[in-house]
C-alpha positions as CSV (number, residue, x, y, z in Angstrom):
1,X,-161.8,140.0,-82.0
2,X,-162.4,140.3,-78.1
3,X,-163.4,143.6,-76.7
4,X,-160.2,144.2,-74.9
5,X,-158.4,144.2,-78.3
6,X,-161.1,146.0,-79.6
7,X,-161.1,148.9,-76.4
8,X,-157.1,149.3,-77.1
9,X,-157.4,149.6,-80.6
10,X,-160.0,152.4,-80.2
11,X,-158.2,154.1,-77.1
12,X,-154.6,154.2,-79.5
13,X,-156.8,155.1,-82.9
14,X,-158.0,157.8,-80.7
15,X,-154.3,159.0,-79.2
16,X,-153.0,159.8,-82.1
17,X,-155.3,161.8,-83.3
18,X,-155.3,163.9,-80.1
19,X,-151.5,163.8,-80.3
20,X,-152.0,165.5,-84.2
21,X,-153.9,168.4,-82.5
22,X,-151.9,168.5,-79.5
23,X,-148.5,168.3,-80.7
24,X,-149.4,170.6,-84.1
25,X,-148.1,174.0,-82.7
26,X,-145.2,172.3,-80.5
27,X,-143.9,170.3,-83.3
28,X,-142.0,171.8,-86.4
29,X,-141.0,169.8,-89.7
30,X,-138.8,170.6,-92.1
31,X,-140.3,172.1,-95.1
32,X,-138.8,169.3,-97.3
33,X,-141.0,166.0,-94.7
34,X,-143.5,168.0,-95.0
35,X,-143.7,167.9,-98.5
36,X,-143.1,164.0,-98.4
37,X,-145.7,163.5,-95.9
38,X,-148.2,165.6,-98.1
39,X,-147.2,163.1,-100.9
40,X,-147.4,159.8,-99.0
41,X,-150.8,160.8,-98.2
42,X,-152.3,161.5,-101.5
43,X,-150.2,157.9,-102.4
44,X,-152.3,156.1,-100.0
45,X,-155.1,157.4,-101.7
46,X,-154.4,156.8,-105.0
47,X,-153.5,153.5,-103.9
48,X,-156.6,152.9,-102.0
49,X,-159.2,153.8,-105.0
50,X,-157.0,152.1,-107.6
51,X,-157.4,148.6,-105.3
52,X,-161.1,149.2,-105.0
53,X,-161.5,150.4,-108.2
54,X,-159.8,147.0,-110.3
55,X,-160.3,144.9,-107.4
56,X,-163.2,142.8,-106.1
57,X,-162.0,140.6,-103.5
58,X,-159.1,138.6,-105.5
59,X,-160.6,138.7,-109.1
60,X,-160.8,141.7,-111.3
61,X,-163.7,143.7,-111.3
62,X,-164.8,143.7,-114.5
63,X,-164.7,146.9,-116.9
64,X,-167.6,148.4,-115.7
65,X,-166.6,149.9,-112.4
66,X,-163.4,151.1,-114.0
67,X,-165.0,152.8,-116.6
68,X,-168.0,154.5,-114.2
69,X,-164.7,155.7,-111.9
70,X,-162.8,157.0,-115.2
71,X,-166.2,159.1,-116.3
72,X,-166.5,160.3,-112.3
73,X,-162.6,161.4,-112.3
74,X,-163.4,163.3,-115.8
75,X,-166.5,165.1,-114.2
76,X,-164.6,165.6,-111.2
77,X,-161.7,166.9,-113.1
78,X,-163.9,169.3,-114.9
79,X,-165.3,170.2,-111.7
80,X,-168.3,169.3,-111.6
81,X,-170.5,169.3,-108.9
82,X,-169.6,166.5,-106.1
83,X,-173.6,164.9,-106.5
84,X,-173.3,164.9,-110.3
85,X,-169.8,163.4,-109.9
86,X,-171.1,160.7,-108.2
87,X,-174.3,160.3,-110.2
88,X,-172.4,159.9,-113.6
89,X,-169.5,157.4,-112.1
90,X,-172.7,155.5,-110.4
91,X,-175.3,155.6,-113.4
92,X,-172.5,154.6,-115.9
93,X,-171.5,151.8,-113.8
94,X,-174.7,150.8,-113.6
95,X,-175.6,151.5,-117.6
96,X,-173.0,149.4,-118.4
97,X,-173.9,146.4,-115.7
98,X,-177.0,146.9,-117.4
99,X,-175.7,146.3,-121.4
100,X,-173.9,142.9,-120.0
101,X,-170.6,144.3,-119.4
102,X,-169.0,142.5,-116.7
């Protein structure tokens, strides 16, 4: 990537999230987009950790990362503590790594 491409890419990244601030008070959407834009954001991220969750690079993960991201949404879920969360989805990833599960 040359830095031009790279300057642009920064300079529009950046004007659009000025534009968000900017244009927030000036800019009214129906109740209804803005319920779907509420849900195609929280799609994106279900997407997102679902890829990185079953995916690593074009083979399956294995069933230890899904199961270490099942016991973190289960601590999470039962509101746990955002460290603990993390610690329990990490250290039973990494228990299970440890027993030979792929």
């Amino acid at each position: 990537m040359t830095w031009t491409a790279l300057l642009v890419l920064a300079a529009a990244t950046y004007s659009l999230r000025v534009a968000g601030l900017v244009l927030r008070d000036r800019l009214r959407l129906p109740a209804r987009v803005e319920r779907y834009v509420d849900l195609g954001a929280t799609a994106l991220l279900v997407a997102l950790v679902t890829v990185s969750t079953l995916a690593d690079g074009d083979a399956f993960a294995g069933w230890a990362r899904p199961v270490g991201v099942l016991t973190g949404a289960l601590a999470a879920w039962r509101r746990a503590p955002f460290v603990l969360v993390v610690l329990l989805a990490a250290g039973t990833t990494a228990g299970l790594r440890a027993l030979g599960v792929p």
